[in-house]
mmCIF file of the N, C-alpha and C atoms, coordinates in Angstrom:
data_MODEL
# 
_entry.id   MODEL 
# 
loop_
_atom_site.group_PDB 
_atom_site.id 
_atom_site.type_symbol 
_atom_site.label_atom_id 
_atom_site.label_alt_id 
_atom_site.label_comp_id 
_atom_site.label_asym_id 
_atom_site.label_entity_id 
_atom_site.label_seq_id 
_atom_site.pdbx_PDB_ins_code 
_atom_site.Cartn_x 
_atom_site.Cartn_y 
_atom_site.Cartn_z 
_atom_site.occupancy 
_atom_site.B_iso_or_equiv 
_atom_site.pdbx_formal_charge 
_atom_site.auth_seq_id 
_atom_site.auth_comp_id 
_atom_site.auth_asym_id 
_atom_site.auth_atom_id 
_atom_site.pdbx_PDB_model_num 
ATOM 1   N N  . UNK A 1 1  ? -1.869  -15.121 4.236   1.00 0.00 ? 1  UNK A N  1 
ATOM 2   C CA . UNK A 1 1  ? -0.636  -14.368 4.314   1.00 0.00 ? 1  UNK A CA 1 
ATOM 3   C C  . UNK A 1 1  ? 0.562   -15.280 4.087   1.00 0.00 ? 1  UNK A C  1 
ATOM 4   N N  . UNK A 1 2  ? 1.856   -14.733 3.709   1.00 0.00 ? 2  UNK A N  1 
ATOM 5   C CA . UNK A 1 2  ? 2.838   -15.303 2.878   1.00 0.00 ? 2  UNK A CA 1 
ATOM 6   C C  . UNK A 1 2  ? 3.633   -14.971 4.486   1.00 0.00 ? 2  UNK A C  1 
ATOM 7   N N  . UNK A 1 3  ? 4.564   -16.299 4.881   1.00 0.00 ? 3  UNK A N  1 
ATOM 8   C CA . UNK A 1 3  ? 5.591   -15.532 5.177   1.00 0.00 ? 3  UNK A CA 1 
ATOM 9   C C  . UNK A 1 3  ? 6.452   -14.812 5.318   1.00 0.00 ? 3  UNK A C  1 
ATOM 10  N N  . UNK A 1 4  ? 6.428   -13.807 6.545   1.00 0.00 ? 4  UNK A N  1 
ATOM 11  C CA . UNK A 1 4  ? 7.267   -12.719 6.189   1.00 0.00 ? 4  UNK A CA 1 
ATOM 12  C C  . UNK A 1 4  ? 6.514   -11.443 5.903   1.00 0.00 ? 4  UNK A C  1 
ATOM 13  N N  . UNK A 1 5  ? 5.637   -11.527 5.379   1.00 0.00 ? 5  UNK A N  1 
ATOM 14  C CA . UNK A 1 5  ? 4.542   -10.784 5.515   1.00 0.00 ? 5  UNK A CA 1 
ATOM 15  C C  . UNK A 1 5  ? 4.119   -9.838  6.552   1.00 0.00 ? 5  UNK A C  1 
ATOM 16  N N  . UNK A 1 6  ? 3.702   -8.363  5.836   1.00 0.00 ? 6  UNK A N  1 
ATOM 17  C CA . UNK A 1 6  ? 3.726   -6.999  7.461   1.00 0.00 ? 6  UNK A CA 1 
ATOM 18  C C  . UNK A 1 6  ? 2.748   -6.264  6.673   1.00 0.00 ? 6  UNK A C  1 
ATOM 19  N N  . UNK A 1 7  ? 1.696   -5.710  7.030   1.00 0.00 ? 7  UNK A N  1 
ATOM 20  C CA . UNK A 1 7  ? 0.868   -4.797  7.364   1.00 0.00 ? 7  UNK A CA 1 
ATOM 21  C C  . UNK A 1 7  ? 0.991   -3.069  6.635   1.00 0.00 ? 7  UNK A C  1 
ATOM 22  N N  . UNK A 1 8  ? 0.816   -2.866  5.441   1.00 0.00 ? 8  UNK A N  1 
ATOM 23  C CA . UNK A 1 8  ? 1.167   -1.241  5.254   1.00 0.00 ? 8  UNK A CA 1 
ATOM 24  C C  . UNK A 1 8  ? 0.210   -0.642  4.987   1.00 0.00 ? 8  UNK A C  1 
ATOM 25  N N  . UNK A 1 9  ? 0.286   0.375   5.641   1.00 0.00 ? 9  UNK A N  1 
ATOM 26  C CA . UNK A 1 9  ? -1.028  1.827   4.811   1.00 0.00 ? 9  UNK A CA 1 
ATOM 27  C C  . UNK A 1 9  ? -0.856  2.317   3.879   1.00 0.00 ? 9  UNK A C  1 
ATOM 28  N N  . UNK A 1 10 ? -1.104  2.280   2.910   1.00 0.00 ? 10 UNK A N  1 
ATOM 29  C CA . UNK A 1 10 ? -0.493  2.968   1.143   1.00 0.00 ? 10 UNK A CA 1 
ATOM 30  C C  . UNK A 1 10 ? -1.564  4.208   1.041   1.00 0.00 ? 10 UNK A C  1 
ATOM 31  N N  . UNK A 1 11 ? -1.190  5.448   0.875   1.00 0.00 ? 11 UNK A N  1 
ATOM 32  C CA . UNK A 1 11 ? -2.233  6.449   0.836   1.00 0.00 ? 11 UNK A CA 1 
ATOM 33  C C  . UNK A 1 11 ? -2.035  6.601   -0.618  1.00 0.00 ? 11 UNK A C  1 
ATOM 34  N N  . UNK A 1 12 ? -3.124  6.911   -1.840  1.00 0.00 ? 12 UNK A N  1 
ATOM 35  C CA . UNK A 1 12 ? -2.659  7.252   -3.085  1.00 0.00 ? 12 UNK A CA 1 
ATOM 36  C C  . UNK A 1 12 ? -4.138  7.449   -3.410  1.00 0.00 ? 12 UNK A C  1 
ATOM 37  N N  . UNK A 1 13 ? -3.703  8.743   -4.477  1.00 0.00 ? 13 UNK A N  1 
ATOM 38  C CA . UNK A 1 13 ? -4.885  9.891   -5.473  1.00 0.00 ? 13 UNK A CA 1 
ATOM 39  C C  . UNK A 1 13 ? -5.316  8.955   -6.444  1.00 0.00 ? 13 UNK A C  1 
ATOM 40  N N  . UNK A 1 14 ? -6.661  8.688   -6.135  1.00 0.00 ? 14 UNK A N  1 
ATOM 41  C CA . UNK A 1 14 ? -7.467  7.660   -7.154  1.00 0.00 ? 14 UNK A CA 1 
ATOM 42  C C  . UNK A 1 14 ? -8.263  8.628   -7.938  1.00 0.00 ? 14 UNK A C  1 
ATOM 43  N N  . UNK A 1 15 ? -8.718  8.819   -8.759  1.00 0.00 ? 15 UNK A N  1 
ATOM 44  C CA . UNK A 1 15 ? -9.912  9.641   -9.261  1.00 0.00 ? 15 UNK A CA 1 
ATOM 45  C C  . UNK A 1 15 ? -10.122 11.018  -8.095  1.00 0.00 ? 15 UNK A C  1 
ATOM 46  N N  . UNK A 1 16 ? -8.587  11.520  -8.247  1.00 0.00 ? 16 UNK A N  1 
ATOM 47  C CA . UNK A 1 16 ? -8.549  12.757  -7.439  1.00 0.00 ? 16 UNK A CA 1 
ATOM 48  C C  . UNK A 1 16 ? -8.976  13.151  -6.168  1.00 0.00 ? 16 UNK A C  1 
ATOM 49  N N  . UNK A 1 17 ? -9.045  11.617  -5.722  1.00 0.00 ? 17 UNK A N  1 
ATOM 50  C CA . UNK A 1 17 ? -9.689  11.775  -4.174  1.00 0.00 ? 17 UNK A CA 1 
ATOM 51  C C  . UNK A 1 17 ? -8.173  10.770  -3.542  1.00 0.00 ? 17 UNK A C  1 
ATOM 52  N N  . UNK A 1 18 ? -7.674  10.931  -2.124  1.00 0.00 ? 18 UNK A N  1 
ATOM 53  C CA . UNK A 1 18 ? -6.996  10.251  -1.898  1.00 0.00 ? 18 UNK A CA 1 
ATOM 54  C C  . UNK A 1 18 ? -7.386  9.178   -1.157  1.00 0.00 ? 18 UNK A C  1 
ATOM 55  N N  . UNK A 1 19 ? -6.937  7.653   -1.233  1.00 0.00 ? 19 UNK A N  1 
ATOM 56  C CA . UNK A 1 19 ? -7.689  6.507   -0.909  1.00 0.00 ? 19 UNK A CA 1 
ATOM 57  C C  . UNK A 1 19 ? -6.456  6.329   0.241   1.00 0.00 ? 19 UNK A C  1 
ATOM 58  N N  . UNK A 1 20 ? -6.965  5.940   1.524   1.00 0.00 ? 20 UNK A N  1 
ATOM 59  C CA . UNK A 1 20 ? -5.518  4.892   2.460   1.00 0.00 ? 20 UNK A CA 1 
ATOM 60  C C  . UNK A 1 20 ? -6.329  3.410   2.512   1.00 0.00 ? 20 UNK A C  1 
ATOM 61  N N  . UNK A 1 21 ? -5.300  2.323   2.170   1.00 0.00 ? 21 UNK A N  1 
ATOM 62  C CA . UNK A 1 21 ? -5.868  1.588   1.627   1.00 0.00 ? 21 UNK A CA 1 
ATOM 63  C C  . UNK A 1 21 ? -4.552  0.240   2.827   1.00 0.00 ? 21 UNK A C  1 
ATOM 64  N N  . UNK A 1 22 ? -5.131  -0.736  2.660   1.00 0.00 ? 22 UNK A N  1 
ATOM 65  C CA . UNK A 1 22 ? -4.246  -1.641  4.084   1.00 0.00 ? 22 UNK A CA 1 
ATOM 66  C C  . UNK A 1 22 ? -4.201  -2.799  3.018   1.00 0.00 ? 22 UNK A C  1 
ATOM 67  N N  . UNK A 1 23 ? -2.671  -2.808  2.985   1.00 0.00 ? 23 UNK A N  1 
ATOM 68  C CA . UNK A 1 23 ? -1.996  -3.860  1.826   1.00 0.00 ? 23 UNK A CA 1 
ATOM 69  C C  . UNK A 1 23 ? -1.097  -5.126  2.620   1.00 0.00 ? 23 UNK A C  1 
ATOM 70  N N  . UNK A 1 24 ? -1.451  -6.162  2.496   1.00 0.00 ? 24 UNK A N  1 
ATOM 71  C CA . UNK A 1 24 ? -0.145  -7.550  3.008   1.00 0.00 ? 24 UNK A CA 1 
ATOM 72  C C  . UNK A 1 24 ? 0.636   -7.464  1.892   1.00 0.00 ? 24 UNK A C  1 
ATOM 73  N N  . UNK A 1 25 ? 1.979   -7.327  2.669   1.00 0.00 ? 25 UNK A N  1 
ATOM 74  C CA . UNK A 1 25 ? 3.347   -7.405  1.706   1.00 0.00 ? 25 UNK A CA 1 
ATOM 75  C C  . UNK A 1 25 ? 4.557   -7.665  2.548   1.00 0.00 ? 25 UNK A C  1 
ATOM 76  N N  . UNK A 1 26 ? 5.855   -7.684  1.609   1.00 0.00 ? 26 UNK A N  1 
ATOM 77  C CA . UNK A 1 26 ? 6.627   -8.222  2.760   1.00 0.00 ? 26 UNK A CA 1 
ATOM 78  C C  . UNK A 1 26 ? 7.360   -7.158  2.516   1.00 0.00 ? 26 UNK A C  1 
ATOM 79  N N  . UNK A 1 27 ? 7.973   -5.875  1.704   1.00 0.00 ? 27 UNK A N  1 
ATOM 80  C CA . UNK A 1 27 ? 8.301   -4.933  1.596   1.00 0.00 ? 27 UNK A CA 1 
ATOM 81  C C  . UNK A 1 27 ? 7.543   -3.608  1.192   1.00 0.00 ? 27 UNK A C  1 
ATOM 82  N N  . UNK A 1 28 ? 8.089   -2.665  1.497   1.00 0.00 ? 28 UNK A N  1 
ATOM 83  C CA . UNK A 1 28 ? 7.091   -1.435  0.869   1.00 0.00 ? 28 UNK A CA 1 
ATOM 84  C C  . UNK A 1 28 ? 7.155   -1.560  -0.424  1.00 0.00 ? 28 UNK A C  1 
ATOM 85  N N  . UNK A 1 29 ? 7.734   -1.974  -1.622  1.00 0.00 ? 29 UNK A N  1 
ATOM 86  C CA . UNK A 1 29 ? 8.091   -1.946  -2.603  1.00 0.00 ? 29 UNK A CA 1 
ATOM 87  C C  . UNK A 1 29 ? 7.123   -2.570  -3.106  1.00 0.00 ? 29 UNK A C  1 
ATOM 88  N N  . UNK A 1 30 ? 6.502   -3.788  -2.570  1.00 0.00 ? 30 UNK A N  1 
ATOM 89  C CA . UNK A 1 30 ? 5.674   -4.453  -3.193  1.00 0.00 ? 30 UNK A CA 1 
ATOM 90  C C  . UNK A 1 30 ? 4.286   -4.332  -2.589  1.00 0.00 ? 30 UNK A C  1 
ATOM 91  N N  . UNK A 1 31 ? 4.270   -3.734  -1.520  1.00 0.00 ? 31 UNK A N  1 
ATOM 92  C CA . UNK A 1 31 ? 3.252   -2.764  -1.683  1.00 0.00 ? 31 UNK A CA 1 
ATOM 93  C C  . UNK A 1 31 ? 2.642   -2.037  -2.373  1.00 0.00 ? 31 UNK A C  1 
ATOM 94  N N  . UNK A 1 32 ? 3.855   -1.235  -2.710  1.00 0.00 ? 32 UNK A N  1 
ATOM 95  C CA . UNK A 1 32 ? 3.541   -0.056  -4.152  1.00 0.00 ? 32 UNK A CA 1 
ATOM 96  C C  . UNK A 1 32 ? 2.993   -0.717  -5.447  1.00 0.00 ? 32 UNK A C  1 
ATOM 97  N N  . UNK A 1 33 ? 3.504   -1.965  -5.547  1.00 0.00 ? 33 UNK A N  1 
ATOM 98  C CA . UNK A 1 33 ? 3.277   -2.852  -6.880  1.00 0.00 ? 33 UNK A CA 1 
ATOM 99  C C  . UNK A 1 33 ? 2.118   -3.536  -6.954  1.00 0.00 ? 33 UNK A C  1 
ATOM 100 N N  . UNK A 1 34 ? 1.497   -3.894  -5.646  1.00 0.00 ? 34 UNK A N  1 
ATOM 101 C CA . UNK A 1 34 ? 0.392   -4.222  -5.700  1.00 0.00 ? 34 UNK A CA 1 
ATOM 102 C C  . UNK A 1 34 ? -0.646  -3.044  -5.690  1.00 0.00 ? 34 UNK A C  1 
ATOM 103 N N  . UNK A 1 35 ? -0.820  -1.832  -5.725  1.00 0.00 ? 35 UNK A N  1 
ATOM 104 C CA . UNK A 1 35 ? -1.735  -1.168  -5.519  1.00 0.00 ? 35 UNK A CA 1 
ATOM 105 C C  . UNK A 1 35 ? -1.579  -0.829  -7.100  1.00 0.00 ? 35 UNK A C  1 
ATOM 106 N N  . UNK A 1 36 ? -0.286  -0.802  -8.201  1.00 0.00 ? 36 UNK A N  1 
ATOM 107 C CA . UNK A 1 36 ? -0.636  0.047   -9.117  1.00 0.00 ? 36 UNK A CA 1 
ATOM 108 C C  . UNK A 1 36 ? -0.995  -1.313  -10.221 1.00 0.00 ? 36 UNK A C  1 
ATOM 109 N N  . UNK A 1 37 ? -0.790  -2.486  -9.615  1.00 0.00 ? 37 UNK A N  1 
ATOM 110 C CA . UNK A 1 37 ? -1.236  -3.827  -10.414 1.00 0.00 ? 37 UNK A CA 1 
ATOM 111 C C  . UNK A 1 37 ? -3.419  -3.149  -9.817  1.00 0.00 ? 37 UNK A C  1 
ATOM 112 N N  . UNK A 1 38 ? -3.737  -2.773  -8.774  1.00 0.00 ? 38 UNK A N  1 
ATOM 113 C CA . UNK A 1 38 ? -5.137  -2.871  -9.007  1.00 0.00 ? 38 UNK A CA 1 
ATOM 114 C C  . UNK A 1 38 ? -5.447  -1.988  -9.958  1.00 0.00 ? 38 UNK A C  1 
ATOM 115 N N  . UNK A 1 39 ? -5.331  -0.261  -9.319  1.00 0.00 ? 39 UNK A N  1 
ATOM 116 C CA . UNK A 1 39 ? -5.280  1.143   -9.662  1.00 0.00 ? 39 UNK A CA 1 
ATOM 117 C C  . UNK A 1 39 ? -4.924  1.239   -11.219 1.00 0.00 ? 39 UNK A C  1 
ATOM 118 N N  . UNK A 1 40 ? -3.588  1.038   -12.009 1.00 0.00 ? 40 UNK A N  1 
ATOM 119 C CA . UNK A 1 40 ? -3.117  1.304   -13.232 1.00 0.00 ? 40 UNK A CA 1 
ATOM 120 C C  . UNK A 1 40 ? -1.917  1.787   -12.711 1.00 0.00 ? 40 UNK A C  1 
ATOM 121 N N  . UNK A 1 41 ? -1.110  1.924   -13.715 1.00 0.00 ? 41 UNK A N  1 
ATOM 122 C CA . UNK A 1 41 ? 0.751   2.162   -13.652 1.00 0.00 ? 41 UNK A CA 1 
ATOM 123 C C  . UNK A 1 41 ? 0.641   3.483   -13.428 1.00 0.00 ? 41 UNK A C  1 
ATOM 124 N N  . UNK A 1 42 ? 0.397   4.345   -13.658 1.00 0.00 ? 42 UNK A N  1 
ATOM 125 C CA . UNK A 1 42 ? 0.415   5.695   -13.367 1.00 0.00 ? 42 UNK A CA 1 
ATOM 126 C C  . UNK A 1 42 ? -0.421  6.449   -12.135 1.00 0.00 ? 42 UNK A C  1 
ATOM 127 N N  . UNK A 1 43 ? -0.668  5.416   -11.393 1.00 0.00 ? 43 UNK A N  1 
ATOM 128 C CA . UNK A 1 43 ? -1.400  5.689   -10.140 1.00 0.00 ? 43 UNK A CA 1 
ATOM 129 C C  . UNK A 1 43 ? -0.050  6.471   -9.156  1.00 0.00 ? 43 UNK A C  1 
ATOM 130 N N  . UNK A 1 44 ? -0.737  7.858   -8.409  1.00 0.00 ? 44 UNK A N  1 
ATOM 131 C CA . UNK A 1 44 ? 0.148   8.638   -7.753  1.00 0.00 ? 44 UNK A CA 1 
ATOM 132 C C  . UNK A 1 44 ? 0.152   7.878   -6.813  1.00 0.00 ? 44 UNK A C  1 
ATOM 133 N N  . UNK A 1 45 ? 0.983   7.442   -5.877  1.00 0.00 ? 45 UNK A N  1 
ATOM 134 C CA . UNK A 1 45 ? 1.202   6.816   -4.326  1.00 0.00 ? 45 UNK A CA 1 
ATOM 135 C C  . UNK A 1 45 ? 2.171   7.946   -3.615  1.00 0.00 ? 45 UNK A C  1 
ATOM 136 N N  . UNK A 1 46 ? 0.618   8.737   -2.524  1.00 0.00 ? 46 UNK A N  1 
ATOM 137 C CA . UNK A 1 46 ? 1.570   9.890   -1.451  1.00 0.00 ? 46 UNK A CA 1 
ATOM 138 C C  . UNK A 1 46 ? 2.829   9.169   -0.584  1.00 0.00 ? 46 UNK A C  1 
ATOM 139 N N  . UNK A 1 47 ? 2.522   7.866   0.088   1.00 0.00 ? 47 UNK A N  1 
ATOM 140 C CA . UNK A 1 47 ? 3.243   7.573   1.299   1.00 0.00 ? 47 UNK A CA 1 
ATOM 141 C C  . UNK A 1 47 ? 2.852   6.009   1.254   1.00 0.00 ? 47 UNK A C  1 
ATOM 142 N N  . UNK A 1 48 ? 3.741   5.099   2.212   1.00 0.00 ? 48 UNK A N  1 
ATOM 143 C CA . UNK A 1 48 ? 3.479   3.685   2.293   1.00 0.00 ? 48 UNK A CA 1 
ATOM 144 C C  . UNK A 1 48 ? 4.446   3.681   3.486   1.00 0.00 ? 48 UNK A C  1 
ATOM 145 N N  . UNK A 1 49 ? 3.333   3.134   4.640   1.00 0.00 ? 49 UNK A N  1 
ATOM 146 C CA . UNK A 1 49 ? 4.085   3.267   6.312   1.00 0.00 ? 49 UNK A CA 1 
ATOM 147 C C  . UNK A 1 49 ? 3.894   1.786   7.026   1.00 0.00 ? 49 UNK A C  1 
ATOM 148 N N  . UNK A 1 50 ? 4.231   1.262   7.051   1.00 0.00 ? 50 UNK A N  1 
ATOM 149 C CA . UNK A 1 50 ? 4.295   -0.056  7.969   1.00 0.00 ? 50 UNK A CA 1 
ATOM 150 C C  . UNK A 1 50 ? 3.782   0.296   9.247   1.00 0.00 ? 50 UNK A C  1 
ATOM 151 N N  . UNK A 1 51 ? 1.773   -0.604  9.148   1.00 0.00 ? 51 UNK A N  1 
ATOM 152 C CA . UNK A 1 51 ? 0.992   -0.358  10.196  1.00 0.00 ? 51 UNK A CA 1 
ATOM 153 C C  . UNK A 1 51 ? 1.715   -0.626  11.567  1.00 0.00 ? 51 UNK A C  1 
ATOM 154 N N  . UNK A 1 52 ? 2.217   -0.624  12.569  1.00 0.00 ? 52 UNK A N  1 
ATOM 155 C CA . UNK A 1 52 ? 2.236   -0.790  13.692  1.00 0.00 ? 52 UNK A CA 1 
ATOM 156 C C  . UNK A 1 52 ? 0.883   -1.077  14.808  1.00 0.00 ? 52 UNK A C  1 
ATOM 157 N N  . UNK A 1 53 ? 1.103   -2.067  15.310  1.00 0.00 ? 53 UNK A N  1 
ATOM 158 C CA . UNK A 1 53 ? 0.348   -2.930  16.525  1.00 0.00 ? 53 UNK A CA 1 
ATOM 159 C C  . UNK A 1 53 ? 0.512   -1.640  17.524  1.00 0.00 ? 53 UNK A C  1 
ATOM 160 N N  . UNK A 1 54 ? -0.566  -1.666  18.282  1.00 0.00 ? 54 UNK A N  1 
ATOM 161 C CA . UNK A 1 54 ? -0.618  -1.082  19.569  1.00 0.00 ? 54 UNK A CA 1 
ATOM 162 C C  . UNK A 1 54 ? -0.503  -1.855  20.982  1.00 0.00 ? 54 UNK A C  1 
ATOM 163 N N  . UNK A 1 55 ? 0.696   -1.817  21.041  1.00 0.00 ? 55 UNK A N  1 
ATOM 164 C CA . UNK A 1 55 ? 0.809   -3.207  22.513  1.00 0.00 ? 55 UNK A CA 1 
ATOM 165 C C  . UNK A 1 55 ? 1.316   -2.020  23.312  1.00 0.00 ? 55 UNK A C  1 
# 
């Protein structure tokens, strides 16, 4: 992990099924960028939520 670095759930329609998938990033933005760098550029992304710890 990179500093700065947080925890997101990215939910997105892969082959018409929806995947939630747990991404290290340091913004949601690059969250999004890393899932459509795996997926392809035209990959739908429903939501991207910053996991929260249970303390």
């Amino acid at each position: 992990m990179r500093c700065g670095e947080k925890c997101f759930l990215v939910e997105a329609e892969i082959d018409g099924k929806k995947l939630l998938k747990t991404i290290n990033a340091r913004t949601h933005a690059e969250a999004r960028k890393t899932i459509r760098k795996e997926h392809g550029a035209t990959t739908p992304i429903v939501t991207v939520r910053e996991k929260r710890s249970s303390r």
